[in-house]
N, CA, C and O of each residue as an XYZ file, in Angstrom:
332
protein
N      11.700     23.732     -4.847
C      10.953     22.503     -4.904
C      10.753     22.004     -3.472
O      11.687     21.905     -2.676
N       9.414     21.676     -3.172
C       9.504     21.260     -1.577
C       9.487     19.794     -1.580
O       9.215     18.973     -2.456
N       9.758     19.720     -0.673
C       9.936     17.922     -0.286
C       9.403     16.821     -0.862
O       9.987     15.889     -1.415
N       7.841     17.062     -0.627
C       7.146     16.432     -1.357
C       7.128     15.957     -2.973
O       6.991     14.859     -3.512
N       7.361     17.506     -3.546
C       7.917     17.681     -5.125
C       8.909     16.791     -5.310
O       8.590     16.001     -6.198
N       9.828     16.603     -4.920
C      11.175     16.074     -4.904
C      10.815     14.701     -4.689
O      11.161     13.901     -5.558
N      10.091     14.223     -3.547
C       9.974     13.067     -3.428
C       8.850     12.660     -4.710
O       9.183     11.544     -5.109
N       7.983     13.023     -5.274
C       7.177     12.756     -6.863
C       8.026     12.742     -8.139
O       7.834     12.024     -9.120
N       8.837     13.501     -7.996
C       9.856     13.466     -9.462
C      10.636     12.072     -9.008
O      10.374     11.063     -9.662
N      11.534     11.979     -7.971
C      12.314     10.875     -7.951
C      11.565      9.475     -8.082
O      12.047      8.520     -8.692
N      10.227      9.463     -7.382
C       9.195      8.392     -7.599
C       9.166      7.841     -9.215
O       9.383      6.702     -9.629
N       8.860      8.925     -9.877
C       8.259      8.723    -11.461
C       9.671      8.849    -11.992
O       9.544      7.765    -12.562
N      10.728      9.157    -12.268
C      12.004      8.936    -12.561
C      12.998      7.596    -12.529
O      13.920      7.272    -13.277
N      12.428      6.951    -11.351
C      13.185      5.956    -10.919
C      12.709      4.683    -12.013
O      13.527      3.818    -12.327
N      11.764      4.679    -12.372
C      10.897      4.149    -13.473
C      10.589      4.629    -14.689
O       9.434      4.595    -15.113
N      11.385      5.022    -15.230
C      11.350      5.751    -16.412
C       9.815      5.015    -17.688
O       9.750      3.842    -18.054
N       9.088      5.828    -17.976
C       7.953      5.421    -19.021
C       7.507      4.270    -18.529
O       7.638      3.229    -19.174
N       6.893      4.305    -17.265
C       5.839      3.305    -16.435
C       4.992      4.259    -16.032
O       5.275      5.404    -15.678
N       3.813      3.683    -16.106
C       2.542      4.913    -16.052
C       2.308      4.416    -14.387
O       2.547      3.345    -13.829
N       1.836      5.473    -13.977
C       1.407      5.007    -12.197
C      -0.235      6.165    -12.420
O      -0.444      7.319    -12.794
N      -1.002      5.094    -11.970
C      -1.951      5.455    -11.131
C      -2.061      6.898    -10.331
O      -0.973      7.303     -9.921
N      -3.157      7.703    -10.054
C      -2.940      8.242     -8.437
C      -2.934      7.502     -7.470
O      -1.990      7.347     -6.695
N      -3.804      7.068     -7.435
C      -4.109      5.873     -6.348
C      -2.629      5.118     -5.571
O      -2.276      5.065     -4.393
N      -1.938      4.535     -6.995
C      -0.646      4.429     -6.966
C       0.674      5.468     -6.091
O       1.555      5.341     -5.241
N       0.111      6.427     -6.919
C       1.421      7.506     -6.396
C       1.025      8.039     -4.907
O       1.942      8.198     -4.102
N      -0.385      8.333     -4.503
C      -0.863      8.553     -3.280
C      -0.380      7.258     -2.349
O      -0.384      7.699     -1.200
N      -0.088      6.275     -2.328
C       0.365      5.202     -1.450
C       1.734      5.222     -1.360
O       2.312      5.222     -0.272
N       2.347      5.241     -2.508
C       4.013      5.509     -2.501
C       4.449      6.624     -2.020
O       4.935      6.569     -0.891
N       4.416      7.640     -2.559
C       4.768      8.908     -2.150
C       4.120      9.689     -1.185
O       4.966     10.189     -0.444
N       2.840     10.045     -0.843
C       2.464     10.553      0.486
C       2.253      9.126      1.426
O       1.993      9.443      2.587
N       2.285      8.114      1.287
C       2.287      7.168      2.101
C       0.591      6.667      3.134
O       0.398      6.243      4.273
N      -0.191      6.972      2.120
C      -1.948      6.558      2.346
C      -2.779      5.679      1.440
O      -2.336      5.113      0.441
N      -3.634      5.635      1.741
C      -4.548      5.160      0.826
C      -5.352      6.230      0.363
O      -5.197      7.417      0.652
N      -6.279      5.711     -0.420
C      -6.878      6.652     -1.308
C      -8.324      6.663     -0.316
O      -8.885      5.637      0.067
N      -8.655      7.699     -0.086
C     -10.045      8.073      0.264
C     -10.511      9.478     -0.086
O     -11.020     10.201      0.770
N     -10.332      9.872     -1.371
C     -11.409     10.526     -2.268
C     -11.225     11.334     -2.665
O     -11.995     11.887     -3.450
N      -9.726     11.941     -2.183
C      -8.977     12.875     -2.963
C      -7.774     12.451     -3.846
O      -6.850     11.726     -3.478
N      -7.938     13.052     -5.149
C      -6.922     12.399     -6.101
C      -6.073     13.787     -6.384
O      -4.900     14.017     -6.677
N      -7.214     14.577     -6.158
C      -6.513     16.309     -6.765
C      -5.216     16.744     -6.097
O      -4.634     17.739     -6.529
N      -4.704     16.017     -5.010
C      -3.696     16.334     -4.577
C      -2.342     15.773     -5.397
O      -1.197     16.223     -5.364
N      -2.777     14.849     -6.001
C      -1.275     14.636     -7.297
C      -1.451     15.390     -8.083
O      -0.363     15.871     -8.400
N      -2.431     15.912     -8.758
C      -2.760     16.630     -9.669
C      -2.367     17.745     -9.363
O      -1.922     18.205    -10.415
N      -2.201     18.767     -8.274
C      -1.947     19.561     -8.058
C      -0.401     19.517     -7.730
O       0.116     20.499     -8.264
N       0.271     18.970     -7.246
C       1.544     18.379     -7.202
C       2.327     18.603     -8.390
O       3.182     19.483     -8.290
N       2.235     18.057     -9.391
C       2.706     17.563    -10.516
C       2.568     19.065    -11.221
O       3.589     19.650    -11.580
N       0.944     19.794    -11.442
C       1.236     20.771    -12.172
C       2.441     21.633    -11.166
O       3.447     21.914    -11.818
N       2.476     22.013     -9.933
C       3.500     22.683     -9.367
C       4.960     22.186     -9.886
O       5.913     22.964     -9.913
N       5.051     20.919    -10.268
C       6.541     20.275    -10.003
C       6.598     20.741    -11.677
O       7.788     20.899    -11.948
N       5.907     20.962    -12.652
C       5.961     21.078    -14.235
C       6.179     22.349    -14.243
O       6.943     22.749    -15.122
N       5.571     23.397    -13.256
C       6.106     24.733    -13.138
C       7.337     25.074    -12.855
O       7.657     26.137    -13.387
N       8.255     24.514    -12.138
C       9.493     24.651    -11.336
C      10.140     23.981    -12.286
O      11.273     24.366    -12.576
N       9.740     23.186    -12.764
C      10.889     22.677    -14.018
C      10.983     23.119    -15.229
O      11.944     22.935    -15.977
N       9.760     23.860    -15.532
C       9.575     24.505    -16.677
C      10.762     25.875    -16.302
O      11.369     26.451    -17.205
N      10.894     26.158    -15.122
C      11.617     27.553    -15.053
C      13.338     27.234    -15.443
O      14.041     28.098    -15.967
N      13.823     25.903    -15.099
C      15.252     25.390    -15.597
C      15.009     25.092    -16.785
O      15.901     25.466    -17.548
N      13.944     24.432    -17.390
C      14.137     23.645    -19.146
C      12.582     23.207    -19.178
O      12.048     22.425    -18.391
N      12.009     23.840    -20.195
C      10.796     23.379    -20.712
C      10.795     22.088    -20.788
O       9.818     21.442    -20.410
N      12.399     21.246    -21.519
C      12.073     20.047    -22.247
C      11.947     18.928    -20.723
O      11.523     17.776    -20.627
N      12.364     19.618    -19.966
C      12.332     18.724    -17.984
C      10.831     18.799    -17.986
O      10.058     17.841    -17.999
N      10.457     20.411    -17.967
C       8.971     20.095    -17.553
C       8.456     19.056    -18.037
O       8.116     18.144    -17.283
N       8.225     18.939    -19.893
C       7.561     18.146    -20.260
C       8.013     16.095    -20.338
O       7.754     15.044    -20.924
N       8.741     16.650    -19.368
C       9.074     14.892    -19.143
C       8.167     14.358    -18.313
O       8.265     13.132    -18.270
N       7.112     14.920    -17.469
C       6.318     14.690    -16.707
C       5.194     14.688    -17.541
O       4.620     15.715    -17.903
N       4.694     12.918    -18.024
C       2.986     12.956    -19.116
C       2.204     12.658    -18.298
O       2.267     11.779    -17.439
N       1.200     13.588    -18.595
C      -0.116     12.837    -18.197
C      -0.969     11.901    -19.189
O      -1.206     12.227    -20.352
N      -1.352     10.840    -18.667
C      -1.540      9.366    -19.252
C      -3.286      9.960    -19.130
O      -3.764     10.118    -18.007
N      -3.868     10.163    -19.999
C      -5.178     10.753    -20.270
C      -5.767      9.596    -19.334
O      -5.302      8.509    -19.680
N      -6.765      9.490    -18.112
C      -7.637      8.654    -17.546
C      -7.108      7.420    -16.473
O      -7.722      6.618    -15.770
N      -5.558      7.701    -16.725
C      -4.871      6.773    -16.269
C      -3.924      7.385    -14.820
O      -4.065      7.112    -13.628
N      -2.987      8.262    -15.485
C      -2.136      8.792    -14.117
C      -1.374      9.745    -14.784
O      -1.952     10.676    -15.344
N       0.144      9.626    -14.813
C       1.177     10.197    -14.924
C       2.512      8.928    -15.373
O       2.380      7.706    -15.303
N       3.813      9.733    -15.851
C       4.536      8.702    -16.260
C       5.777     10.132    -16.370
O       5.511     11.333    -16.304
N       7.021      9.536    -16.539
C       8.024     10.264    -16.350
C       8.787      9.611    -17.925
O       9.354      8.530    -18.082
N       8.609     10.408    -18.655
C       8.295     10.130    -20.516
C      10.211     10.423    -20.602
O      10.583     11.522    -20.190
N      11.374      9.373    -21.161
C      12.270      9.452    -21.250
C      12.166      8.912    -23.030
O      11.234      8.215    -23.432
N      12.952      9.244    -23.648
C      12.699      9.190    -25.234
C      13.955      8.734    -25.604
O      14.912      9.465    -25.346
N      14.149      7.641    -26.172
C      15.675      7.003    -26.569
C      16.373      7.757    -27.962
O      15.794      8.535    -28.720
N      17.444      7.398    -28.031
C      18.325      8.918    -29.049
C      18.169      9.103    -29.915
O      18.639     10.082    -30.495
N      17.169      7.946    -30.605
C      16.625      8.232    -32.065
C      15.337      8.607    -32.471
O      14.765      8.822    -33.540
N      14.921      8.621    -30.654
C      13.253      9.179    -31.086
C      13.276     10.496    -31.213
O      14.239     10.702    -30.474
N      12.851     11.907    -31.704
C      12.807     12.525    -32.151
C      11.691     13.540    -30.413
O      10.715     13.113    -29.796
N      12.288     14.556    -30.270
C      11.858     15.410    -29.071
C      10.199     16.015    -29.494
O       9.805     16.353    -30.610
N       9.580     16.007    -28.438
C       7.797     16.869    -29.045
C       8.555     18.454    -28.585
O       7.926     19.503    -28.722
């Protein structure tokens, strides 16, 4: 996992099931504003869902994508039932 990776999981973790923006995560975590590339979280995230998929599928899929919205780090309380 490179740096960056690491620094996106702990971002969306620290906030468990709060949806963030790119826009959002591009200011927090690479530390910019947005000028017109978003594909770089996007590309991020599928890498960081790969590397986690290789320890535990059910890690990968803790990382949602929020259809139109962003991403969210999906934690499920003990009676909700696993996808």
């Amino acid at each position: 996992m490179t740096p960056k990776e690491y620094e996106l999981l702990i971002y969306l973790a620290k906030t468990p099931n709060k949806v963030f923006d790119r826009e959002q995560l591009l200011k927090e975590v690479w530390h910019y504003e947005f000028y017109g590339d978003l594909r770089t979280v996007d590309t991020h995230v599928k890498r960081l869902r790969e590397k986690l998929n290789r320890v535990s599928s059910e890690a990968a899929h803790m990382i949602q994508t929020v259809w139109g919205v962003g991403y969210k780090f999906e934690v499920k309380s003990n009676d909700e039932p696993a996808k």
